[in-house]
C-alpha positions as CSV (number, residue, x, y, z in Angstrom):
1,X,-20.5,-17.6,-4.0
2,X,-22.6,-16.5,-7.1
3,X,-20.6,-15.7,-10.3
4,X,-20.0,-12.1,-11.6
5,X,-21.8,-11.2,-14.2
6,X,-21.2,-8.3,-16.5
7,X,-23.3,-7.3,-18.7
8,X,-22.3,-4.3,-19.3
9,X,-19.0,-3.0,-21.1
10,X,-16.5,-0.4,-20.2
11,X,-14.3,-0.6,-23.3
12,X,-11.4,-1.8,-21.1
13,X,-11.3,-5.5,-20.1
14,X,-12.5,-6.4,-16.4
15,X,-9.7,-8.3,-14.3
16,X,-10.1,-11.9,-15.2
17,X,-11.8,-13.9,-12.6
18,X,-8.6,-16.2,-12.2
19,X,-7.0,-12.9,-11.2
20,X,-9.7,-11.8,-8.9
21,X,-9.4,-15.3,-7.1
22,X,-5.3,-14.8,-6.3
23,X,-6.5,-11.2,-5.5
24,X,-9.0,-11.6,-3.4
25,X,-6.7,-14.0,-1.3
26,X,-3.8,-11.7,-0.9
27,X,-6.7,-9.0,0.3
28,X,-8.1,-11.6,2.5
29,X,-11.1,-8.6,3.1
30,X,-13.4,-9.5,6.1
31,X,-16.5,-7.8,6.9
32,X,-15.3,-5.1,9.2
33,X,-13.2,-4.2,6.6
34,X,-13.1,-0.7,4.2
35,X,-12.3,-1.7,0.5
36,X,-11.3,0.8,-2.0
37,X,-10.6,0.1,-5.7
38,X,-8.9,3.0,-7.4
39,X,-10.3,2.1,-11.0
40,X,-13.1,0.4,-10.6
41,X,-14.5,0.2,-14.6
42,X,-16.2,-2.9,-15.1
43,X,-16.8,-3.2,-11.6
44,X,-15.8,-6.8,-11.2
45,X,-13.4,-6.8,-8.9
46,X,-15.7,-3.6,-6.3
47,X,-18.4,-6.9,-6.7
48,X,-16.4,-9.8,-5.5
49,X,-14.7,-7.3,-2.4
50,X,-18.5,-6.5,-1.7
51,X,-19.4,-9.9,-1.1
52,X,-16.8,-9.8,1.5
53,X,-15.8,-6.3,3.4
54,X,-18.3,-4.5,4.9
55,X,-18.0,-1.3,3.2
56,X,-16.4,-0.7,-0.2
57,X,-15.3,3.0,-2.1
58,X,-15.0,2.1,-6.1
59,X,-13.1,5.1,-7.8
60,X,-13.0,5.7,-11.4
61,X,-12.2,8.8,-13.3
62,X,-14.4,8.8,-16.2
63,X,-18.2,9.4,-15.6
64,X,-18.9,6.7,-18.4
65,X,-16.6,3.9,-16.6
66,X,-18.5,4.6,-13.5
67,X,-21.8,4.7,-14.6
68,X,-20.6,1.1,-16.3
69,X,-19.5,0.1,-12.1
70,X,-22.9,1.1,-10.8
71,X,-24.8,-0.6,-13.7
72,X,-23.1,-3.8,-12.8
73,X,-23.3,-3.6,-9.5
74,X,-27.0,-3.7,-9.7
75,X,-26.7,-6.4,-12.2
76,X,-25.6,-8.9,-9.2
77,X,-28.0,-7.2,-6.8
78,X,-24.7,-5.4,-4.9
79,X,-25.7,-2.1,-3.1
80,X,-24.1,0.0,-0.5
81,X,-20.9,0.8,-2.6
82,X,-20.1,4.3,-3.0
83,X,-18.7,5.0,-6.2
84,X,-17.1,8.4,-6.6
85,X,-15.7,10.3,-9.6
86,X,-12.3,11.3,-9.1
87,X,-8.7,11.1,-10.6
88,X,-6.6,9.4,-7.6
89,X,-5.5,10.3,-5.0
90,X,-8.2,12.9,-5.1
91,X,-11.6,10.9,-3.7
92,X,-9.4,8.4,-1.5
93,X,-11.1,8.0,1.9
94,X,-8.6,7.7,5.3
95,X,-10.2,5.0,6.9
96,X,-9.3,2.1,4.3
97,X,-8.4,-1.3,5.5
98,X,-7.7,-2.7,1.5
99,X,-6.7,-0.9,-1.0
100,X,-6.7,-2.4,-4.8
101,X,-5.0,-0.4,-7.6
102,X,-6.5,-1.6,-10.8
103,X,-4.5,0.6,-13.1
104,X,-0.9,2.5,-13.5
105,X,-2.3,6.0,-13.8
106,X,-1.0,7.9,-10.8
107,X,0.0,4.8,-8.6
108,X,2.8,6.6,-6.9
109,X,0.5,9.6,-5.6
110,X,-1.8,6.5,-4.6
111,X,0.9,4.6,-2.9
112,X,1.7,8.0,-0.7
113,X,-1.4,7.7,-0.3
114,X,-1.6,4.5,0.9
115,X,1.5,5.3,3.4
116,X,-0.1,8.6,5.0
117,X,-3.4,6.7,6.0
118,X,-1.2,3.3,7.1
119,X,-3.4,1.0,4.6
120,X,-2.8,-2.2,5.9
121,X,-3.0,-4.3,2.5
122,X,-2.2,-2.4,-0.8
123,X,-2.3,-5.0,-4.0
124,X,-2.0,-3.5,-7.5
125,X,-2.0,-5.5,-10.8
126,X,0.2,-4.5,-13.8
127,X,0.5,-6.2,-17.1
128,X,3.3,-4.3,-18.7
129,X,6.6,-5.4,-17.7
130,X,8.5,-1.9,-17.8
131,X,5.5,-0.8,-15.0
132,X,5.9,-3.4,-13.3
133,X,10.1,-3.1,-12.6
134,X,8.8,0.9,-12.0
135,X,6.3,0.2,-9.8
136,X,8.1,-2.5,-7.8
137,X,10.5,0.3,-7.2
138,X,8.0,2.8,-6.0
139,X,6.2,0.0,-3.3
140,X,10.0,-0.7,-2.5
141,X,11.0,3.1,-1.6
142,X,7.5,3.3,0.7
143,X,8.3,0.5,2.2
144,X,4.7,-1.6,1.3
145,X,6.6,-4.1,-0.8
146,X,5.6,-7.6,0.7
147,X,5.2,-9.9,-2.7
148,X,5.9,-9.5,-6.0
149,X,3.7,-12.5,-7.9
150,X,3.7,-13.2,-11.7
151,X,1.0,-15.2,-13.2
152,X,-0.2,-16.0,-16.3
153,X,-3.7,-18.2,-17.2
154,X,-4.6,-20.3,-19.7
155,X,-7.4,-21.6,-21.3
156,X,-8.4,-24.7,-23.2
157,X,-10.0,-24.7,-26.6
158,X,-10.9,-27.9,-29.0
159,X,-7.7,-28.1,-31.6
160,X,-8.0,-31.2,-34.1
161,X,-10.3,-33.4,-31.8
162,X,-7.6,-32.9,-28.6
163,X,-7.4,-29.7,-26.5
164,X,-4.8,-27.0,-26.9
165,X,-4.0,-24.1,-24.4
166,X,-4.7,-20.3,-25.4
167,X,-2.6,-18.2,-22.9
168,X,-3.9,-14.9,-21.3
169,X,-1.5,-11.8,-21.2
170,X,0.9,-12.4,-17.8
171,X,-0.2,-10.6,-14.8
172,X,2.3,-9.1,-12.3
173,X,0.8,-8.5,-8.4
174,X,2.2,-6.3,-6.1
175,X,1.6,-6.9,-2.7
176,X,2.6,-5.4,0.5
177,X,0.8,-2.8,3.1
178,X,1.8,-0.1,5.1
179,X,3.5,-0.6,8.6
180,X,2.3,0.8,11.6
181,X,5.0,1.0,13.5
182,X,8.9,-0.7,14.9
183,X,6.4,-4.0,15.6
184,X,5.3,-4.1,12.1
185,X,7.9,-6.9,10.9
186,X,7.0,-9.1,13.3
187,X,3.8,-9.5,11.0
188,X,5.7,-11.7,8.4
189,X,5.6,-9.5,5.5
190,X,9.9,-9.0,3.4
191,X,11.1,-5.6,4.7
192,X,8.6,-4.9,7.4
């Protein structure tokens, strides 16, 4: 799979591409699949799901941030994604498959969301620990809550001839999906 590239910036850090990796497991997209990203900015995650699912919907609320999605999408030669300007849950199509929350704004109007159209896989990433406890909550009163996974990454750097670790900012992943009926916890997923 080619890398992402990104050259162009969106004042707001892409998800790291140790991130998208665990991510795009737990979405496990295929190519009859319908991803949407609610918050698409850099664009780097919209590229990786495009490689995989067969149609993708990046939303992003700021003209600027999604001007910076379609510029790198055509940086790695990815087409066919619609991006649309919108604050979720306005813009959210009803046919999704995936659904990837890249941010906190709104996420409970998303999730609702999410549970109206039965979203089969809903996976958001948070890296502040007093939205993370909330928004465990919220994909525990809809019922999506499947996994709660915290990560963190580290890289090496040359210290003093030897190498020393420089740790990224810890990642919480919530994962889960809505259920489609009594039958639904037969699927594996905690509480379904």
């Amino acid at each position: 799979m080619p890398r992402v590239e990104l050259p162009y910036d969106a004042k707001a850090g892409p998800t790291k591409s140790e991130v998208r990796a665990v991510l795009l497991g737990k979405l496990a997209l295929g190519p009859s699949d319908h991803f949407v990203e609610v918050g698409s900015c850099t664009g780097a995650v919209t590229i990786e799901a495009a490689r995989r699912a067969g149609r993708v919907t990046a939303i992003e609320r700021k003209e600027s941030r999604a001007e910076t999605t379609r510029k790198n999408l055509a940086a790695n030669g990815v087409d066919g994604v619609e991006v649309r300007v919108a604050e979720a849950p306005e813009g959210l199509p009803d046919d999704a498959d995936a659904l990837f929350l890249g941010g906190s704004r709104n996420y409970e109007a998303v999730l609702d969301h999410a549970v109206e159209a039965g979203i089969e896989t809903v996976v958001m990433n948070v890296s502040r620990l007093e939205v993370a406890g909330a928004a465990t909550e919220a994909f525990r009163e809809r019922d999506l809550l499947d996994d709660v996974v915290q990560f963190q990454v580290s890289h090496g750097y040359e210290l003093a001839g030897a190498t020393s670790f420089d740790s990224e900012n810890p990642v919480y992943m919530l994962v889960g999906g809505a259920s489609d009926g009594p039958d639904a916890g037969d699927a594996g997923g905690a509480g379904r």
